[in-house]
C-alpha positions in Angstrom: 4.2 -35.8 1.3 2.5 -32.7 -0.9 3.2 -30.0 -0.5 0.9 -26.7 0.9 0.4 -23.9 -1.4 -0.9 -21.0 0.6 -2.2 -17.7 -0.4 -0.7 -14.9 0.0 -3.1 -13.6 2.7 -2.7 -16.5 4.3 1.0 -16.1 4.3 0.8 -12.1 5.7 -1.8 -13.4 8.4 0.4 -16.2 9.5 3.5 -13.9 9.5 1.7 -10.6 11.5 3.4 -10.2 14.7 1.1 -8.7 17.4 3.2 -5.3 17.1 2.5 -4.9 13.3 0.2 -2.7 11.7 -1.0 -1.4 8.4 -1.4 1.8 7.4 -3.0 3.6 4.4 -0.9 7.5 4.6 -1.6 10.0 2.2 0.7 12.7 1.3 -0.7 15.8 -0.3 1.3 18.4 -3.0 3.1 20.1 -0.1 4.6 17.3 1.1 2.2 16.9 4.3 1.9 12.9 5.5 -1.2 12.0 6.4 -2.4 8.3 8.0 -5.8 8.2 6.8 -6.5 4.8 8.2 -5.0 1.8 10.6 -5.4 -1.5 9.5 -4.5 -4.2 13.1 -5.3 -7.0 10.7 -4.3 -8.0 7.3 -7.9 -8.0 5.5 -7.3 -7.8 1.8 -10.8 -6.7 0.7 -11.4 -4.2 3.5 -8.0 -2.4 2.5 -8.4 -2.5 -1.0 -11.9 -1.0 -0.6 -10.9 1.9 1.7 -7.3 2.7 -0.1 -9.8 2.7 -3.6 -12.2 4.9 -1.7 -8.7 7.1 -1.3 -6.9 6.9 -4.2 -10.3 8.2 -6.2 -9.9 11.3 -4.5 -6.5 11.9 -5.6 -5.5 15.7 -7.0 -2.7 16.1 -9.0 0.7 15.5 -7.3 -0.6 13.9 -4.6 0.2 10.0 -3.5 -1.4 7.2 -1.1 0.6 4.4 -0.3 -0.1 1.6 1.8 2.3 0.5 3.9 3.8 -2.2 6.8 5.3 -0.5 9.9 6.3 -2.9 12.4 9.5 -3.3 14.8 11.9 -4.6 11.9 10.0 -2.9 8.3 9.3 0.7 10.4 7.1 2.3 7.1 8.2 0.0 4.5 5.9 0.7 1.6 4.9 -1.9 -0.1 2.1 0.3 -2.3 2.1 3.6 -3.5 -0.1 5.1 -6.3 0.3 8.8 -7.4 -1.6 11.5 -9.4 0.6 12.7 -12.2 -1.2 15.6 -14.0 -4.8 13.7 -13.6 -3.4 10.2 -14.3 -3.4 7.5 -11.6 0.1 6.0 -11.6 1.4 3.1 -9.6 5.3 3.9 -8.2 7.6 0.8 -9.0 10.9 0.6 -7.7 13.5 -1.7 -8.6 16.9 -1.3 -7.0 17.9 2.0 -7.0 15.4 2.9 -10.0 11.7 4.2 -9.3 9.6 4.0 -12.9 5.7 4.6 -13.2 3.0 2.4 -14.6 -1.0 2.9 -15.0 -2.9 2.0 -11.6 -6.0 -0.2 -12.3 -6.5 -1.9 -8.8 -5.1 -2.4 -5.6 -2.5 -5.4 -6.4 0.4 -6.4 -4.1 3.7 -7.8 -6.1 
């Protein structure tokens, strides 16, 4: 029997429960959230088009993150790019450490 590789839109398609949704929040240098877009469907290209169209318009110490909210991940962020001092910088965290590394496009780990 072989086996089915899928990809990974595929995968987040086939796993959306009706309740999820997708958001694209922007939070500006006071701390203010801001959902600048809902996504009801998983659509790789359209997201990464609209959260580049965003994350362009970054000002310095500001973020966008794009994120899952459903009934069991309520806001879990699975994105989040920030402006440090004019320099686009994509938030990593591992465990309990957060570290910074140069944003060049809107990838999912």
């Amino acid at each position: 029997m072989q086996k089915t590789i899928r990809s990974f839109d595929e995968f987040i398609n086939e796993k959306q429960k009706p309740e999820t949704r997708w958001y694209i929040e922007h939070v500006d240098e006071t701390g203010e959230e801001t959902i600048k877009e809902t996504f009801d469907e998983f659509d790789k290209n359209e997201i990464q088009k609209k959260f580049d169209e965003y994350v362009k318009k970054l000002k310095p110490d500001e973020e966008l993150s794009f994120k899952k909210d459903d009934k069991k991940y309520v806001g879990e962020f699975i994105l989040t790019v920030v402006n440090q001092d004019g320099k686009l910088m994509r938030e990593v965290t591992k465990g309990s450490r957060t570290f910074y590394k140069p944003y060049k496009k809107f990838e999912i780990e």
